[in-house]
C-alpha positions, 0 to 999 in steps of 0.5 A, spaced: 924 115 296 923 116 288 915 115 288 909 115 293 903 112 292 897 111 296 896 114 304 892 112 309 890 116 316 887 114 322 887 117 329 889 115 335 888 119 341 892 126 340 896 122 335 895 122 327 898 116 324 899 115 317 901 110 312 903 110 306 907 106 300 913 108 297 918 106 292 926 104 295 931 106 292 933 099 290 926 099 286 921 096 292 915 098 293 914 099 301 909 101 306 912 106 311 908 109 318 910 116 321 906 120 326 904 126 328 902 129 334 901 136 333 895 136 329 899 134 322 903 140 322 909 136 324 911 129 322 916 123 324 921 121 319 917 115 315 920 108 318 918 102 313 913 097 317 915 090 319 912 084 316 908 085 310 913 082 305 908 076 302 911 069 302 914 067 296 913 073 292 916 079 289 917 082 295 911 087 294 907 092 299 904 098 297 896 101 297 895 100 304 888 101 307 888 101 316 883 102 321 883 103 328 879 097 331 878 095 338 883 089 337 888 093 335 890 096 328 888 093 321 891 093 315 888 091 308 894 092 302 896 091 295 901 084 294 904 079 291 904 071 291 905 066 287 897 067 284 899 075 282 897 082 286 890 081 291 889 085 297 893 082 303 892 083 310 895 084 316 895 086 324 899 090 329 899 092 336 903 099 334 902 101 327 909 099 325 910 092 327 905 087 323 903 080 323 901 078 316 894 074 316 894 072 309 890 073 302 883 077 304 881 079 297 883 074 291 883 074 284 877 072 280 875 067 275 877 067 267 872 072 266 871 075 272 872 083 274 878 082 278 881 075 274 887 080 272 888 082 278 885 086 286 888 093 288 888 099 291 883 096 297 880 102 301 876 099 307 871 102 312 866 100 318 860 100 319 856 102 326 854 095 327 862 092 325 861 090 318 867 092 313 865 094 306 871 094 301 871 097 295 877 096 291 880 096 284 878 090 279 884 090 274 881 086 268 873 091 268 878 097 269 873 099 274 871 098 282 868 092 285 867 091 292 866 086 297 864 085 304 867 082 311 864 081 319 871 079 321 876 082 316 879 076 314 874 073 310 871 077 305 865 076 300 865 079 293 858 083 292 862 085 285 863 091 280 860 097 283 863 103 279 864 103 271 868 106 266 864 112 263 863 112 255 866 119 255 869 124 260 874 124 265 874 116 268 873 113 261 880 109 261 880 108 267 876 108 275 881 106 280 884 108 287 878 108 291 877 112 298 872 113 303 870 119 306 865 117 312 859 122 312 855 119 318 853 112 322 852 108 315 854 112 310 860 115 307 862 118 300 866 114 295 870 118 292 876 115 286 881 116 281 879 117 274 883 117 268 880 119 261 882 117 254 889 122 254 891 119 260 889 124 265 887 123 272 881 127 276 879 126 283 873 125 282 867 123 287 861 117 286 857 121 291 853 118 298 854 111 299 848 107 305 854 102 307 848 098 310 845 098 303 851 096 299 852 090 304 846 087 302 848 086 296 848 078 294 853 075 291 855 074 284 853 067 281 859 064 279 863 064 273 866 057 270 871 056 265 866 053 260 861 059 261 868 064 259 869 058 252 862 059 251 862 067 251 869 066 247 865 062 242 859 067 242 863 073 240 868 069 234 862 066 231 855 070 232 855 074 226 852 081 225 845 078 222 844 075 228 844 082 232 839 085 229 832 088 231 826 083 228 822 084 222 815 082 225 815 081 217 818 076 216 822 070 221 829 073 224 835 068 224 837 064 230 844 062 232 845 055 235 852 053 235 853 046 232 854 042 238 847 045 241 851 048 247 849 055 245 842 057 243 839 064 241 833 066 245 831 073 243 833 077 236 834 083 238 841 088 237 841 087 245 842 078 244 840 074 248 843 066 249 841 060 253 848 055 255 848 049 256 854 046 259 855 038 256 848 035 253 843 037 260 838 044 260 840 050 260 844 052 265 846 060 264 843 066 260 848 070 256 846 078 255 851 081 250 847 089 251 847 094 247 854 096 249 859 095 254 855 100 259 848 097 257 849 091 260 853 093 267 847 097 268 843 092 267 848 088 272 848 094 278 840 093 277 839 087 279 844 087 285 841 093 288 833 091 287 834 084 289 832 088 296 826 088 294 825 082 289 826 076 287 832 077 280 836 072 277 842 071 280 847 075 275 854 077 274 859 080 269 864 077 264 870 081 261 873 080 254 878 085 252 874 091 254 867 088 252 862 085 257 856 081 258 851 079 263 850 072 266 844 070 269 842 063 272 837 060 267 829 060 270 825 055 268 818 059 268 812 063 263 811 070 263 806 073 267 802 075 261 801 068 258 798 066 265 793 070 264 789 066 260 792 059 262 791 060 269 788 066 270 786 065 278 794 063 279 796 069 274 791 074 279 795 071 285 801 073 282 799 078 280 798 081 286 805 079 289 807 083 284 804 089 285 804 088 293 813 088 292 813 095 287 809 098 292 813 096 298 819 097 293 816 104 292 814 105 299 822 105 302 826 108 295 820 114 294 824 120 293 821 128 291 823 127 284 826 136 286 831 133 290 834 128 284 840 132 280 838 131 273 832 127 270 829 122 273 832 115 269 827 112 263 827 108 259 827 108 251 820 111 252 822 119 254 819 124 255 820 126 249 818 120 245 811 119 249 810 127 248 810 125 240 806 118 240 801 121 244 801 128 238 801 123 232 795 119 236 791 126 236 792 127 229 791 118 227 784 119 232 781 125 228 776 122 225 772 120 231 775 125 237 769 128 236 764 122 236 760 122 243 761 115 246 758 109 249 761 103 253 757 096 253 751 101 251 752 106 257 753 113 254 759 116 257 760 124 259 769 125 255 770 125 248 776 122 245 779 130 245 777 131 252 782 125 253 787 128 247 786 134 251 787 132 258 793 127 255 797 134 253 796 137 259 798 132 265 804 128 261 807 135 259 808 135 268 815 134 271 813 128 275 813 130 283 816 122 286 821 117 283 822 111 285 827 105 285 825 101 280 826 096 273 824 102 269 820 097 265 815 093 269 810 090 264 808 082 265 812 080 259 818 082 263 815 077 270 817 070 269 813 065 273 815 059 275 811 053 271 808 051 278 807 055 285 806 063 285 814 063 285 817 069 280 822 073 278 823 080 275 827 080 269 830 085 264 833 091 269 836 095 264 834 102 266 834 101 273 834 108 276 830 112 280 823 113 276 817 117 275 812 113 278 806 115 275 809 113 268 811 106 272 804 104 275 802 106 267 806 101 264 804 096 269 797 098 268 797 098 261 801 092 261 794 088 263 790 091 257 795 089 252 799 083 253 795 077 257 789 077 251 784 079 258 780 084 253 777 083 246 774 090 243 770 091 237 767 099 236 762 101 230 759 108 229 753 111 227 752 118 225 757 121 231 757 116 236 762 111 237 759 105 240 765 100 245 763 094 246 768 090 252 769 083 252 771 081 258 767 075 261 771 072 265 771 075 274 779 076 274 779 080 268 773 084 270 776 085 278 783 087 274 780 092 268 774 094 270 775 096 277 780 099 281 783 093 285 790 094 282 791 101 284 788 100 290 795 095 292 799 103 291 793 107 296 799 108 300 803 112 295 802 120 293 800 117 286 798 123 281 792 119 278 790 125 273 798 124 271 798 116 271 791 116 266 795 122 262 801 116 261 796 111 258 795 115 250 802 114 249 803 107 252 797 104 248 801 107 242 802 101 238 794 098 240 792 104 235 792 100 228 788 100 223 789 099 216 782 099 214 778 106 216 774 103 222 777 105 228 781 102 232 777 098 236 782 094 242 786 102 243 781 106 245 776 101 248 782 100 253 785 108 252 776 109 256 776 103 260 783 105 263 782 112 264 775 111 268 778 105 272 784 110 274 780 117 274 773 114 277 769 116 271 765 112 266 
């Protein structure tokens, strides 16, 4: 044998039997068995198993994964046919004689992960016998994985490990291996291989079995969605990749046969794909980079849990990627507010009822998370900043008394500037599972029925759950035009006016029937108002010296609706 390559153990009574694949001295790769019966120390000399050669092919075998099963031995391995390398599977009664049961895993379609290629399989069982595959996908050069009730029939849930920017597995992510931990669960650990070409082993950490199982099926890739993405990255040029200048009109990209259309201007584009003359079927997200948009792809599987997403998968081009979604013929929530505003309260409600529940079953001491929580481009940091800048744009009026509709309120503008450095400066004590940016711009709504769907999981992570419920909160007041606000002073008082006529837009501003959808959580209410100086940041202008009315009639409204005071 002049080289060895991947080993598997399972145990068998006293006996310990391992496989392993080597290559012969004619330049073959084969799988060999041998066995120990004396806890490892000593071994039998290694026999090439029988009945593995796949038909037709080039008369490879290597990469095995076995298990014990009540039926007897099973083996998923590395082979090649006529189609290329897949995982292949096999029976035996013994461990040395196999029966091949054919292809288990396939290659995808052009564009997919695994379109180049599936190998390297490392299979295990859960308690109630289903069998989770992890497995390297050649053309994402990460892990995918795939899920089967009877070992022949497997069902691809997609990447699952991605290579990292920098470090030790940036080139490279392959090799899998599962190290069962308990009844549903086991750690995942791999091979890395960075930028140098220099291999780790490295750990993913704990995986739910059950949980990854769950997980849907990618949408599909077609040939035109891969001509279609081929298009887009020769012909959409770098204006078109450009933040928009509310100043002036960005440029949009439409393909010259009406194919491709550009939906949003931004350095993270977004196009709608047409295949023939019909309506859009996919939506194409190129990201901001590579890691951007498998993120984005990891966080819709994983929350489809708990809500209803857009069907998505990835698609890979020379070591770049893009996410494709189906298209979702819808409204943003926000929108509904003033069209339909008793439909957009129903939803409303679903909505919050799913975070809540979504909360409920994810909710983590945030002491317990190695690291920060997750964020989005909102940190900290920059909400640490906003909320100083604010301080010093609301200095003029910090010290007015108030009044609200004409009732004289008990804080001042620098009591809440004060109370907001306080709370916000606080690490959060629960995160959750989550988007991480849940305003209602982001929940398409179908244009009939309370149908929805949530959009937009870039940052999906563990997230402070405070600052969730803030920007859900928040959200109402700036986004579905439910509050107009006008503020006059005299002398040193600051006198708000609040408009809000209609019954759904006093039950959703004025009065706690939102956050009484989260009563069951360990909601912080002082931390969450602290959150709503820095998310209301943007509602602070003012160009003319007068205060900037919608900001703080929104800032007062919100904080007494959370805290109970007015």
């Amino acid at each position: 044998m002049n080289e060895v390559l991947g080993a598997s153990l399972a145990g068998e009574g006293e006996n310990v039997h391992l496989w392993f694949s080597a290559v012969t001295a004619d330049g073959r790769w084969r799988i060999y068995h041998t066995v120990s019966a004396d806890s490892s120390a000593a071994w039998s000399l290694p026999t090439a198993v029988a009945g593995l050669t796949p038909a037709g092919g080039s008369d490879r075998a290597l990469l095995p994964s076995v298990l014990r099963r009540p039926d007897g031995w099973w083996m998923w391995y590395a082979g090649h046919d006529r189609r290329g390398r897949g995982v292949h599977v096999g029976r035996s009664v013994d461990g040395r004689t196999w029966q091949r049961r054919g292809v288990a895993v396939d290659r995808g379609e052009p564009g997919s992960a695994d379109a180049d290629g599936v190998n390297c399989p490392a299979v295990v069982e859960a308690t109630d016998g289903t069998l989770v595959m992890a497995y390297g996908a050649a053309n994402s050069r990460g892990i995918a994985a795939a899920v089967s009730r009877d070992g022949i029939a497997w069902r691809k849930i997609g990447p699952i490990l991605h290579l990292r920017l920098d470090g030790p597995d940036s080139r490279r992510v392959w090799y899998p291996m599962w190290l069962p931990t308990g009844p549903d669960t086991a750690d995942l650990l791999y091979a890395g291989q960075d930028d140098h070409g220099r291999w780790s082993i490295l750990t993913a950490g704990r995986v739910d079995l059950a949980l990854l199982a769950a997980r849907p099926t990618p949408l599909p890739l077609t040939s035109a969605v891969d001509a279609v993405l081929t298009h887009i990255r020769a012909a959409v040029t770098a204006n078109y990749l450009v933040e928009p200048d509310y100043h002036r009109p960005a440029p949009v990209y439409r393909s010259p046969d009406g194919r491709v259309e550009q939906l949003r201007p931004s350095t993270s584009p977004v196009f709608a794909v047409r295949e023939g003359h019909g309506r859009p079927a996919r939506v194409v997200k190129l990201g901001r980079d590579r890691a951007s948009v498998e993120r984005e792809f990891s966080g819709l599987q994983a929350l489809a849990r708990h809500y209803p997403v857009p069907a998505a998968t990835l698609h890979y081009r020379r070591g770049q990627a893009a996410l494709v979604m189906e298209h979702l013929d819808g409204i943003p929530l926000a929108r509904l507010a003033g069209t339909d505003p008793d439909r957009f309260e129903a939803v409303l409600d679903d909505v919050a009822a799913r975070l809540a529940a979504a909360a409920q079953a994810t909710l983590l001491p945030a002491s317990g998370v190695d690291g920060p929580s997750d964020h989005t481009e909102e940190t900290p940091a920059v909400l640490a900043a906003w909320a100083a800048e604010l301080a010093t744009r609301l200095r003029p009026w910090a010290r007015f008394r108030l009044t609200l509709d004409g009732e004289p309120l008990d804080f001042t503008l620098a009591d809440l500037i004060d109370f907001t450095h306080r709370r916000l400066a606080q690490p959060p004590a629960w995160v959750v599972h989550a988007s991480g940016d849940p305003h209602l711009n982001n929940i398409l709504v179908a244009r009939e029925g309370q149908r929805w769907w949530l959009l937009d999981c870039e940052y999906a992570g563990l997230h402070d759950l405070e600052y969730l419920l803030a920007k859900l909160v928040t959200s109402c007041f700036k986004h579905t035009g439910l509050l107009t606000a006008q503020a006059t002073t005299r002398r040193d008082c600051l006198h708000l006016t609040a408009n809000v006529g209609h019954p759904v837009a006093r039950r959703v501003l004025t009065t706690p029937w939102l956050l009484d959808r989260f009563a069951r959580l360990p909601v912080d209410r002082e931390r969450l108002a602290a959150h709503l100086l820095p998310l209301l940041y943007f509602r602070f202008t003012t160009s003319d010296g007068r205060p900037p009315a919608f900001g703080v009639t929104a800032l007062v409204l919100a904080a007494g609706t959370i805290l109970g005071e007015r």
